[in-house]
C-alpha positions as CSV (number, residue, x, y, z in Angstrom):
1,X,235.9,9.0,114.8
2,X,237.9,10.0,117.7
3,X,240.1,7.6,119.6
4,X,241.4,8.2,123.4
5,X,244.4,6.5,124.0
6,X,244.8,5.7,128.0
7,X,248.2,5.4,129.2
8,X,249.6,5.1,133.2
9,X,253.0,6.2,133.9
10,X,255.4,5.7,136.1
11,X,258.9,6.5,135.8
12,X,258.8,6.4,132.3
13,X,260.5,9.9,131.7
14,X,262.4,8.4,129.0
15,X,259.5,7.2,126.8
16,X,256.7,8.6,127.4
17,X,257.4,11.5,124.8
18,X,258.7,9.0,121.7
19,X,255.2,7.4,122.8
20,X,253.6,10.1,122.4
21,X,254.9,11.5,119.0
22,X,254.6,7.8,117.7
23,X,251.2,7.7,118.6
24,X,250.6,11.1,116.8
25,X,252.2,9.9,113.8
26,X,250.2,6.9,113.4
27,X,246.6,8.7,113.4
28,X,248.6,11.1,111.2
29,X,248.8,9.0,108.9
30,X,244.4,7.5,109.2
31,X,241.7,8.7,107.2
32,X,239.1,8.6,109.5
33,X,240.1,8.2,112.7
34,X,241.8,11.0,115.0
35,X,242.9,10.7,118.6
36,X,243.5,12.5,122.1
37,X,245.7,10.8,124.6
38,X,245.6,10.7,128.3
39,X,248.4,10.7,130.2
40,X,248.2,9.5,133.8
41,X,251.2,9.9,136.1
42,X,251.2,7.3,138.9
43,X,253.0,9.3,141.4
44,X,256.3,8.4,139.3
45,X,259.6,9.1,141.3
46,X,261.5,10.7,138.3
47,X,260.5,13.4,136.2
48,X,257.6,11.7,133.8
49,X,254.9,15.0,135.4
50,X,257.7,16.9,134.2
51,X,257.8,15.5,130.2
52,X,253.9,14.6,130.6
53,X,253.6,18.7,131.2
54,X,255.9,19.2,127.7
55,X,254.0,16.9,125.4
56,X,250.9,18.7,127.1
57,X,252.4,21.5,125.8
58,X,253.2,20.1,122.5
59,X,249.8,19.0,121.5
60,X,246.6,20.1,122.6
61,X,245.1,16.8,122.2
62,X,247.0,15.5,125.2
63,X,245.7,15.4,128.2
64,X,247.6,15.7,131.8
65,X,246.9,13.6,135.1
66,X,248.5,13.4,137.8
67,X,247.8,11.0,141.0
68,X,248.6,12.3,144.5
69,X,250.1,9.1,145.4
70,X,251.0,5.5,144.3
71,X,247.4,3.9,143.4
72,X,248.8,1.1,140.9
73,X,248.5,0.1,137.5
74,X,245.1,-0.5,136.7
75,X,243.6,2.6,139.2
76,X,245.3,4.9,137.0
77,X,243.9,3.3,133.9
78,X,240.8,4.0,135.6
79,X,241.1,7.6,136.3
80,X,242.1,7.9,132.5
81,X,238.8,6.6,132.2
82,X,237.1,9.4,133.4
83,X,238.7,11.8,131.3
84,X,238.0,10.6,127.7
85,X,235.7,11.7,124.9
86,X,236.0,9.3,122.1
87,X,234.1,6.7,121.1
88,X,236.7,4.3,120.9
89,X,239.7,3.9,123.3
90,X,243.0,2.3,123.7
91,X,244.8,1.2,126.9
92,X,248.4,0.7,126.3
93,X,252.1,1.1,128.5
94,X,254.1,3.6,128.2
95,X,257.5,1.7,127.5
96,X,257.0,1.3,124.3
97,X,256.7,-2.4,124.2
98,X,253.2,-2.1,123.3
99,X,254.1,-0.3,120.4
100,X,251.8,2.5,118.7
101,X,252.6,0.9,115.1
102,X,250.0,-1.9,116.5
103,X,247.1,0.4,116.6
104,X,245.7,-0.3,112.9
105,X,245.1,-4.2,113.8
106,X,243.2,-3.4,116.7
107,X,240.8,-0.8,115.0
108,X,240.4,-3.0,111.8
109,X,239.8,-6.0,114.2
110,X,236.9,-4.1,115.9
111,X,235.2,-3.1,112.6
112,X,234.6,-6.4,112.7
113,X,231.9,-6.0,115.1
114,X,233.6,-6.8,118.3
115,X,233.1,-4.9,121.8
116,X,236.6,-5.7,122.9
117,X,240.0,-6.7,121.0
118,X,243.0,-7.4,123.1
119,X,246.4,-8.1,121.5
120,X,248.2,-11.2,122.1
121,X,251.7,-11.5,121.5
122,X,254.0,-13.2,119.4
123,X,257.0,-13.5,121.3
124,X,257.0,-12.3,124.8
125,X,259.7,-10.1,125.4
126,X,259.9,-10.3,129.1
127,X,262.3,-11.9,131.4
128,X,262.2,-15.5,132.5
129,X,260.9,-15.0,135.8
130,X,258.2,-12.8,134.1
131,X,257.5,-15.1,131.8
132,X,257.2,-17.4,134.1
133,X,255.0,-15.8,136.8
134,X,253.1,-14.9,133.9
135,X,252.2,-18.2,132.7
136,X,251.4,-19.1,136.5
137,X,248.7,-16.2,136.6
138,X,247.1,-16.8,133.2
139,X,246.9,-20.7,134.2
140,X,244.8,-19.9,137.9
141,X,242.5,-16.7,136.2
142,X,241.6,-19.0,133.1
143,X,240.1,-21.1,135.8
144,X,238.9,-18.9,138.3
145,X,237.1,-16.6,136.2
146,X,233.7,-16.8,134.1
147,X,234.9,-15.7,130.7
148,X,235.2,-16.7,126.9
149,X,238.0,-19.7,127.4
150,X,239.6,-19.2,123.9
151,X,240.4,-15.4,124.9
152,X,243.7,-14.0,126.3
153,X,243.8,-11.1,128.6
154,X,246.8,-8.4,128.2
155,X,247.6,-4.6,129.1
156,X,247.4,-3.5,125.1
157,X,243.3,-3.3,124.1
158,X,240.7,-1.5,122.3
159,X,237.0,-1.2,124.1
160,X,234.2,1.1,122.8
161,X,232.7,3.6,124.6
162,X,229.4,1.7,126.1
163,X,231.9,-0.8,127.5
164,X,234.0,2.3,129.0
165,X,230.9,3.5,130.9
166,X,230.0,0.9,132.2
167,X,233.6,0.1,133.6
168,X,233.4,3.2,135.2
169,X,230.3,2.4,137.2
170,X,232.5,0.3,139.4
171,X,233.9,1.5,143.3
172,X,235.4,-1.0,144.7
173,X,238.8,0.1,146.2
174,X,240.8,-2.5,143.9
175,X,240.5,-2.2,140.2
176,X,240.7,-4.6,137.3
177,X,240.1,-3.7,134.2
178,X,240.6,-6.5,131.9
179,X,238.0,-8.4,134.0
180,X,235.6,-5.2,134.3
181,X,235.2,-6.0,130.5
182,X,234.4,-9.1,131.3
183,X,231.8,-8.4,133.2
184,X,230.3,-6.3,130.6
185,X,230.4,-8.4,127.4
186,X,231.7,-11.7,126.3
187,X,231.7,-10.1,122.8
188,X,235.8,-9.8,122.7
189,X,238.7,-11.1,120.7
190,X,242.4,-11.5,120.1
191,X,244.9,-10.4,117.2
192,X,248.6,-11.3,117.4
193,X,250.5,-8.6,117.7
194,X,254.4,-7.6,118.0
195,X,255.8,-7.3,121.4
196,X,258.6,-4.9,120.5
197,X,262.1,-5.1,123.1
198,X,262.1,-2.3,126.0
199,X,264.3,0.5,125.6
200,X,264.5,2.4,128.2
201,X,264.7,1.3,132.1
202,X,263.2,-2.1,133.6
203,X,259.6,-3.5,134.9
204,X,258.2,-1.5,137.4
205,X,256.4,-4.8,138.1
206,X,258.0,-7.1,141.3
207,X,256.7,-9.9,142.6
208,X,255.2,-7.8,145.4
209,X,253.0,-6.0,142.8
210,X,251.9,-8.9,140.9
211,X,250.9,-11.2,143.4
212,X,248.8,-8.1,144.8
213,X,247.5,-7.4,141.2
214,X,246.7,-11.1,140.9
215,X,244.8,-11.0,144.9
216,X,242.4,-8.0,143.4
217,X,240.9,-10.5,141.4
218,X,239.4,-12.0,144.3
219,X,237.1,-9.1,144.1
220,X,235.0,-10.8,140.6
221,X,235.1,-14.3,142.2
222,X,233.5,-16.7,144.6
223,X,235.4,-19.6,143.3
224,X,238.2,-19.9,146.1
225,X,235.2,-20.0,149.0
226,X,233.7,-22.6,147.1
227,X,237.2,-24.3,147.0
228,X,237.8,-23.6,151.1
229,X,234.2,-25.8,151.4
230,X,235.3,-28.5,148.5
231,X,238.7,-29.1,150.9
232,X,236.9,-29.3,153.7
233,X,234.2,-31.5,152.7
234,X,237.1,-33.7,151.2
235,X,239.8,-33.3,154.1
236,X,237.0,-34.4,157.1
237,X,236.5,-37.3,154.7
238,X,239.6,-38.2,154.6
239,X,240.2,-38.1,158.3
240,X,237.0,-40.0,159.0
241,X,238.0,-42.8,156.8
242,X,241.4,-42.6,158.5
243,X,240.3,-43.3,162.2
244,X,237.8,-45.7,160.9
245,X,240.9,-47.5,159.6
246,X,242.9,-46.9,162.5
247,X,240.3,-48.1,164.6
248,X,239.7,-51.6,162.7
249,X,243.9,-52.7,162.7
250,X,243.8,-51.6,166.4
251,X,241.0,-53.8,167.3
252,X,242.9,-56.7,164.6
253,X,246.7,-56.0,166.0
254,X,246.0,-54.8,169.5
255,X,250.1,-54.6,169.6
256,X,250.3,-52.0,166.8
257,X,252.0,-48.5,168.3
258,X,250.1,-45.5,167.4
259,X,252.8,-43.6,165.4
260,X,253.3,-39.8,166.8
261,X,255.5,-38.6,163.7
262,X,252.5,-39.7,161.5
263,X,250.0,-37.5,164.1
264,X,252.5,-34.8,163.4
265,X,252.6,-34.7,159.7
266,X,248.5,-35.0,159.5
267,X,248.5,-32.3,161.8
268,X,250.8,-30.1,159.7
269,X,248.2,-31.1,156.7
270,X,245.5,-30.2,157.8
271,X,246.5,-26.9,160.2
272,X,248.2,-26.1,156.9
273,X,244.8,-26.0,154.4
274,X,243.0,-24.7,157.6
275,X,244.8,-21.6,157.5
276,X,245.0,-21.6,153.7
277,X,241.7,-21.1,153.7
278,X,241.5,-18.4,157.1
279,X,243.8,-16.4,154.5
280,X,241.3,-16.7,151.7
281,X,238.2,-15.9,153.6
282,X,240.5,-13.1,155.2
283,X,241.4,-11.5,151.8
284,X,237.6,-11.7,151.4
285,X,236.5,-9.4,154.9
286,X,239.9,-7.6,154.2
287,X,238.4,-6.1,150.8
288,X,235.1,-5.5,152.2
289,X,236.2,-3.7,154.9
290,X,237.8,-1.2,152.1
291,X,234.7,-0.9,149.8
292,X,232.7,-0.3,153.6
293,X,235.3,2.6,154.5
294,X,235.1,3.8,150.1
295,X,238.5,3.4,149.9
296,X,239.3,5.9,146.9
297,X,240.5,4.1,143.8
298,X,242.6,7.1,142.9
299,X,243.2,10.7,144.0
300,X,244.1,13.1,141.5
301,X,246.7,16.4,142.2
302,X,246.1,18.4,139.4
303,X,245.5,18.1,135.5
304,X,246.6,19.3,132.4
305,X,244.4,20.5,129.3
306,X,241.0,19.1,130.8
307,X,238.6,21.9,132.2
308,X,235.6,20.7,134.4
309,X,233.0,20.8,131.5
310,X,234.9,18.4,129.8
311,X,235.2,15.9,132.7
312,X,233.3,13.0,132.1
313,X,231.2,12.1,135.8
């Protein structure tokens, strides 16, 4: 069975070819399984087209794409997509932290019958902050999302092919493809895997990226309107029941002062969530306004071992 392994790069010219070779000597070393690799270069700023283009060269079962700009994370992983023939495939990074020594648990995980299998890890090997910020994110899309509560979403997975296709299907201008599979199947599940140490460079991942990874899921989600009309509902309760109050000791005390720094701090409150919630429903016209004007997920320069027959529409 063959197995395409989907990996975005950027500026991972120092790994991307030990990736590569490790991946190689992993299905070297199965029975029954065999593999090509796509290798998608997110407009890197070093030299990864460069080593991309050498183990392109190296093995014919590697395939070469390169973006003509920037498109993020998960729109490369998406114009991997297009470009794979196997029944099975992988997503994984390219820094070697999801480690290609971790591919037989996922594939004896899914002969189990599953659709999806993501890998969980062990130990997280990431920073504090990371950790942290990570922790924050999985907390608000366990809550915001409609998916299986016992499973945990991460960049290292195994999806078949009918779950592929249908992932494709989807243009909106942001992508997300751990919650694509979501909307495909709840038939998923977890294995614990290694997180193995980076070697080479840092996170190409700042706040700045993450919090914008983390908007785009706005896109699968009503939730946060329904929380704009929750607040409201609650907040013109509260004020109601606050001049009604107001009202009754003024009529009781006629001497009490009306307090201005306590006007002040209500009107902070509540301009505050107001505008909370003109973000939110801004976010909203913001991203339709993209999918109206088919904003392109990805663009891609050029390729390497893929002819048009074997592009898959």
């Amino acid at each position: 069975m063959l197995v395409s392994i989907v990996i975005p790069c950027y500026n991972s010219e120092e790994s991307i070819e030990e990736v590569v070779d490790l991946c190689m000597e992993t299905f070297d070393e199965m029975d029954n399984y065999e593999c090509e690799m796509i290798l998608v270069n997110d407009y890197s700023r070093d030299h990864t087209f460069e080593a991309i283009t050498r183990c392109a060269g190296k093995y014919p079962n590697v395939k070469g794409v390169n973006l003509a700009k920037n498109f993020g994370q998960h729109a490369a992983i998406m114009a991997g997509l297009h470009y794979v023939e196997g029944e099975l495939v992988i997503g994984m990074d390219d820094d070697l932290q999801n480690h290609p020594s971790q591919i037989g648990l996922f594939l004896e995980k899914l002969e189990e019958g599953y659709d999806v299998v993501f890998g969980v890890f062990k130990e997280r090997k990431f920073s504090w902050f990371k950790n942290l910020t990570g922790s924050v994110s999985r907390f608000l899309l366990w809550h915001l999302l409609e998916r299986p509560k016992d499973i945990q979403m991460s960049s290292f997975w195994l999806a078949r092919r009918f779950v592929i296709e249908k992932v494709r299907e989807y243009e909106g201008e942001q992508v997300f493809i751990q919650i694509l599979f979501f909307r495909t199947t709840y038939n998923i599940a977890n294995i614990e895997i290694e997180h193995f140490e980076r070697e080479f460079g840092q996170s190409n991942y700042n706040f700045g990226r993450g919090l914008k990874l983390f908007l785009s899921c706005i896109n699968f989600t009503a939730l946060p309107l329904r929380l704009s009309t929750l607040f409201g509902a609650l907040f013109s309760g509260l004020g109601f029941a606050g001049a009604l109050i107001v009202l009754i000791r003024k009529l009781m005390h006629p001497s009490i002062a009306v307090g201005w720094s306590s006007l002040m701090c209500a009107m902070f409150v509540f301009f505050g969530i107001m505008f909370l919630m003109l973000g939110i429903l801004g976010e909203y016209i913001g991203k339709i306004i993209l999918n109206v004007n088919r904003t392109p997920q990805f663009v891609v320069r050029e390729t390497l071992n893929i002819t048009e027959e074997k592009k898959e529409d």
